[in-house]
C-alpha positions in Angstrom: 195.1 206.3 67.6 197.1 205.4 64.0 199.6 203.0 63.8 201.9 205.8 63.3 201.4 208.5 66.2 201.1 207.7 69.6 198.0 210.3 70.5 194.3 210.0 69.3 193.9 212.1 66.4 191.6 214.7 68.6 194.4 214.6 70.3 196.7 216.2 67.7 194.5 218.1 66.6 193.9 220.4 69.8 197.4 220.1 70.4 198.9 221.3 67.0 198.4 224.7 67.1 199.9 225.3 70.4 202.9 222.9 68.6 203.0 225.2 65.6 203.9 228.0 67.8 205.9 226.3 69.8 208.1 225.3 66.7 208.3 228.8 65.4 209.5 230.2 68.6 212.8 228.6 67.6 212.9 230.8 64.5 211.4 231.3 61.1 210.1 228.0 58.7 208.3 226.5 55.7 205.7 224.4 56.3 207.5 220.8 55.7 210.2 221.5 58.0 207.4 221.9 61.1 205.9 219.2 59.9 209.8 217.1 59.8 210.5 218.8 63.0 207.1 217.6 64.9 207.6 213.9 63.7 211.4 214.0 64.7 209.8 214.8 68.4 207.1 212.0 68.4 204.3 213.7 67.4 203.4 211.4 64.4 203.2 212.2 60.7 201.2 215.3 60.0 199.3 215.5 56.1 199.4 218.9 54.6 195.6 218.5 54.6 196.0 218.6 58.3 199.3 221.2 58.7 198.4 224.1 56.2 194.8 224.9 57.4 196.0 225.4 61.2 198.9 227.1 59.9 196.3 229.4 58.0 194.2 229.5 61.1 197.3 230.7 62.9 197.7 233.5 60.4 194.4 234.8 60.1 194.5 235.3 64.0 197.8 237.4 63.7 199.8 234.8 65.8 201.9 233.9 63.1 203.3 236.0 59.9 204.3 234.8 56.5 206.4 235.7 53.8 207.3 234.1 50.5 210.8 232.5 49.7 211.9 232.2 46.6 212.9 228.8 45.4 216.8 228.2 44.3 216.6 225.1 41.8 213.2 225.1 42.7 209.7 226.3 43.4 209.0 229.5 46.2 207.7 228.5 49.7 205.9 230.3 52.1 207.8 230.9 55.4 206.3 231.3 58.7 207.2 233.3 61.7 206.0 233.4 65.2 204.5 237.3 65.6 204.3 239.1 69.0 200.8 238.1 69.4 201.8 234.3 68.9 204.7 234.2 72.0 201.9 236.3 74.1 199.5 233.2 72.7 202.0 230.6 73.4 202.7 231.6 76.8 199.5 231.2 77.8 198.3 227.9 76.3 202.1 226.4 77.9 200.1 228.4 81.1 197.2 226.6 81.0 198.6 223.1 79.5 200.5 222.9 82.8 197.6 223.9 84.5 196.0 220.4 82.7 198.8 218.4 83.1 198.8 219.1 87.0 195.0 218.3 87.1 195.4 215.0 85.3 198.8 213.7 87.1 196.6 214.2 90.5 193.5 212.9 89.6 193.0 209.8 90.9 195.5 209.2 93.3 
């Protein structure tokens, strides 16, 4: 675990995707504000070195769509959206996460 999230980084990394969509099932964003959005909650800083190549991974599976926004002031940003395929993907991972949290909460009692 770092200093600065309170779950081992495999952690964060299994969990993120699942996070991502999570997010975007609130509505459309840029990349920084998941990332703001995610900390705000507790889920510890993410690098873009970390954020970007999930979200691509996202993409590339057709669970998440993308268009560019142009900058006002400022450079463009790419904006993210959940697709159909991503709330038919997010239900089932919040499925089988609750699946995993039962196991674990009665495991050794």
């Amino acid at each position: 675990m770092s200093k600065d999230s309170p779950f081992p980084g495999s952690w964060q990394r299994a969990m993120l995707p699942m996070l991502l969509l999570a997010e975007l099932s609130n509505g459309h964003a840029h990349g920084y504000a998941l990332s703001k959005s995610l900390q705000e909650r507790g889920f510890g800083p993410l690098k873009g070195a970390t954020l970007y190549p999930a979200l691509a991974k996202l993409e590339a599976a057709g669970l998440v769509e993308t268009r560019w926004q142009e900058g006002q002031g400022g450079p463009g940003r790419k904006v993210y959206e959940l697709a159909a395929a991503g709330r038919v993907e997010l239900a089932e991972q919040r499925a089988s996460f609750e699946q995993l949290t039962k196991l674990v909460q009665s495991t050794g009692r």
